[in-house]
VOGU-3710 file (C-alpha; in Angstrom, 3 decimals, decimal comma):
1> xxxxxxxxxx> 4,400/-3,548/-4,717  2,055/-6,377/-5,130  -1,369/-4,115/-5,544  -3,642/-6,949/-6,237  -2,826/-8,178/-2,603  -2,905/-4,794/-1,328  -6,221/-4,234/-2,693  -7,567/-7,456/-2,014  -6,185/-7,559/1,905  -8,070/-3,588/2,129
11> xxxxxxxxxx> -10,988/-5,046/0,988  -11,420/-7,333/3,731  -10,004/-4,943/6,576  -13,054/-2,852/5,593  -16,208/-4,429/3,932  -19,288/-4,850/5,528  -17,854/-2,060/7,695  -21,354/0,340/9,115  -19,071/3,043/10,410  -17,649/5,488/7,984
21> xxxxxxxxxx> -15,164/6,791/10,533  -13,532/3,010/11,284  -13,637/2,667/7,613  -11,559/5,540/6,792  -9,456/5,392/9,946  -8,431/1,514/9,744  -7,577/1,989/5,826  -5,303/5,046/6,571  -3,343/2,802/8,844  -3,061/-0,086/6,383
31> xxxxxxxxxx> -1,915/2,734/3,586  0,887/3,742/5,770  1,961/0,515/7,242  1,669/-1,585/3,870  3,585/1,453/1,642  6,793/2,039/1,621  8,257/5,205/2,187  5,506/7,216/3,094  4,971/10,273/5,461  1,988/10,816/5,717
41> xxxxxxxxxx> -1,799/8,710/4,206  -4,980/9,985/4,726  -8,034/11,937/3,985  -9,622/15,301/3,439  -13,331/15,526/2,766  -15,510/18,146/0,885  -17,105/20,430/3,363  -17,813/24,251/3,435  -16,140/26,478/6,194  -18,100/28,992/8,551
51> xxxxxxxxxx> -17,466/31,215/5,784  -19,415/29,646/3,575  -16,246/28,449/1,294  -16,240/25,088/-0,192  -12,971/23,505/1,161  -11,605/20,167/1,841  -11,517/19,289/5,825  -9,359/16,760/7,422  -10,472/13,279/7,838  -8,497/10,299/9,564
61> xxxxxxxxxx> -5,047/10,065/8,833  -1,345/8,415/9,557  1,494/10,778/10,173  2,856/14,164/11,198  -0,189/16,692/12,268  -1,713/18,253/9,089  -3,211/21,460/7,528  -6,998/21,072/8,759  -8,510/22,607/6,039  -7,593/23,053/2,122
71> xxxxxxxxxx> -9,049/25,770/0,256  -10,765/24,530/-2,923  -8,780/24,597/-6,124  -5,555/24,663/-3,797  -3,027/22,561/-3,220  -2,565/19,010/-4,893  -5,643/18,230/-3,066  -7,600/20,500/-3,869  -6,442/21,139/-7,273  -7,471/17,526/-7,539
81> xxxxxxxxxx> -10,482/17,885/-5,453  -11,494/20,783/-8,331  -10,645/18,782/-11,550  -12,342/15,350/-10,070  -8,601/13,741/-11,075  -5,989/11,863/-9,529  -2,652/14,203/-8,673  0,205/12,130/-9,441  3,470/15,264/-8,339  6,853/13,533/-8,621
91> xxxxxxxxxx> 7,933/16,803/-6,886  5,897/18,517/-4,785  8,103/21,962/-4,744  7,340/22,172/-8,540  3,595/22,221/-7,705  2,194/25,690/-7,968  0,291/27,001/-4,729  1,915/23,398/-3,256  1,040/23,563/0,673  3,555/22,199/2,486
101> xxxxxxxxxx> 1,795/20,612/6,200  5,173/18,423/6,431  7,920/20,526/5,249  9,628/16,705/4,654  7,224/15,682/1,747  8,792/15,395/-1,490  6,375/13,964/-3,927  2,373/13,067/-3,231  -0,488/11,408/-4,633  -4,246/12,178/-4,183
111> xxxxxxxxxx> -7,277/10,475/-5,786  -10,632/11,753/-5,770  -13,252/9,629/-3,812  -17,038/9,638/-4,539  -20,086/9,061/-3,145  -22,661/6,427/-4,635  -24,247/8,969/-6,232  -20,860/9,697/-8,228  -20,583/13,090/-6,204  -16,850/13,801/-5,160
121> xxxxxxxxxx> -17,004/12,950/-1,058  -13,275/14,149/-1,382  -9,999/12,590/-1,503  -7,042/9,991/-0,411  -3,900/12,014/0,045  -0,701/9,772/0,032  2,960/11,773/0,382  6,452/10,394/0,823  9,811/12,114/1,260  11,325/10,445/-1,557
131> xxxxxxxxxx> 11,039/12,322/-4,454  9,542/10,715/-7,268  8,015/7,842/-4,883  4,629/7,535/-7,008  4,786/5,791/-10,156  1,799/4,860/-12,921  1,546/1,654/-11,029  1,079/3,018/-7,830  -1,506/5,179/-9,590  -3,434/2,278/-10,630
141> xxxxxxxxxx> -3,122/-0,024/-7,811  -4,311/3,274/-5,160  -7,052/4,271/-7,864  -8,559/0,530/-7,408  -7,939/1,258/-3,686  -10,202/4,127/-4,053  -12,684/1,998/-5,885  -12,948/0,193/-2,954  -12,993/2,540/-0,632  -15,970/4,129/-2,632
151> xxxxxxxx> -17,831/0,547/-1,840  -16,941/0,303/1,815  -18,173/4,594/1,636  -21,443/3,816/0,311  -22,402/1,318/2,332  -21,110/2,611/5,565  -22,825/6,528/5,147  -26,486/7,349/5,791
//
């Protein structure tokens, strides 16, 4: 995967973009058309639930319907949501308190996202059915995705 393409053709999909929603929604259609072998690309974003939980809530996505809500702490998302670090599971089923929304997900990325401010807004979540799919580059070429997400972000929110 050529990353410094990817990167540089997200980039212009979504700068100078005022809407957070068509930022978010537009680059979790170019994640799943421009990867390989995915299942699902999207986001969650922090929130807290009627019961006054913090949780991660689903944001725009590509794919199968998923879990609307992710209990803090929980999950690869929110485990990564909780430690502020990217979640790079070559198999997902070895992933204690793994939640499976696509029982067809074998392996999945997520990388934290953050606010100007450097608070966590919440994350890109990336799965594929192949187990093993994510590798250390796809780590670093997504994490620079991020990085550029986190401009388009900051620009685009109040």
């Amino acid at each position: 995967m050529n990353y410094s393409l990817f990167c540089e053709s997200l980039d212009a999909l979504i700068a100078d973009v005022p809407y957070p929603l068509a930022v978010l929604s537009n680059a979790a259609a170019f994640l799943y058309e421009s990867l390989p072998d995915l299942n699902w690309a999207g986001f969650y974003q922090t929130d807290t639930n009627p019961a006054g939980e913090r949780v991660l809530s689903l944001g725009p996505f590509q794919g199968k319907p998923a879990c609307i809500e992710i209990p803090w702490g929980k999950g690869v998302c929110g485990t990564a949501a909780a430690l502020d670090q990217t979640q790079l599971v070559p198999d997902v089923h070895e992933f204690p308190g793994h939640i499976a929304c696509d029982a067809a997900s074998a392996s999945e990325i997520v990388i934290p996202l953050h606010k100007a401010d450097g608070s966590l807004w919440g994350v890109l979540d990336v799965d594929s059915p192949v187990m093993g799919r994510f590798t250390e580059e796809d780590r670093a070429g997504l994490e620079e995705a991020a990085r550029i997400l986190e401009k388009a972000l900051s620009s685009a929110l109040p």
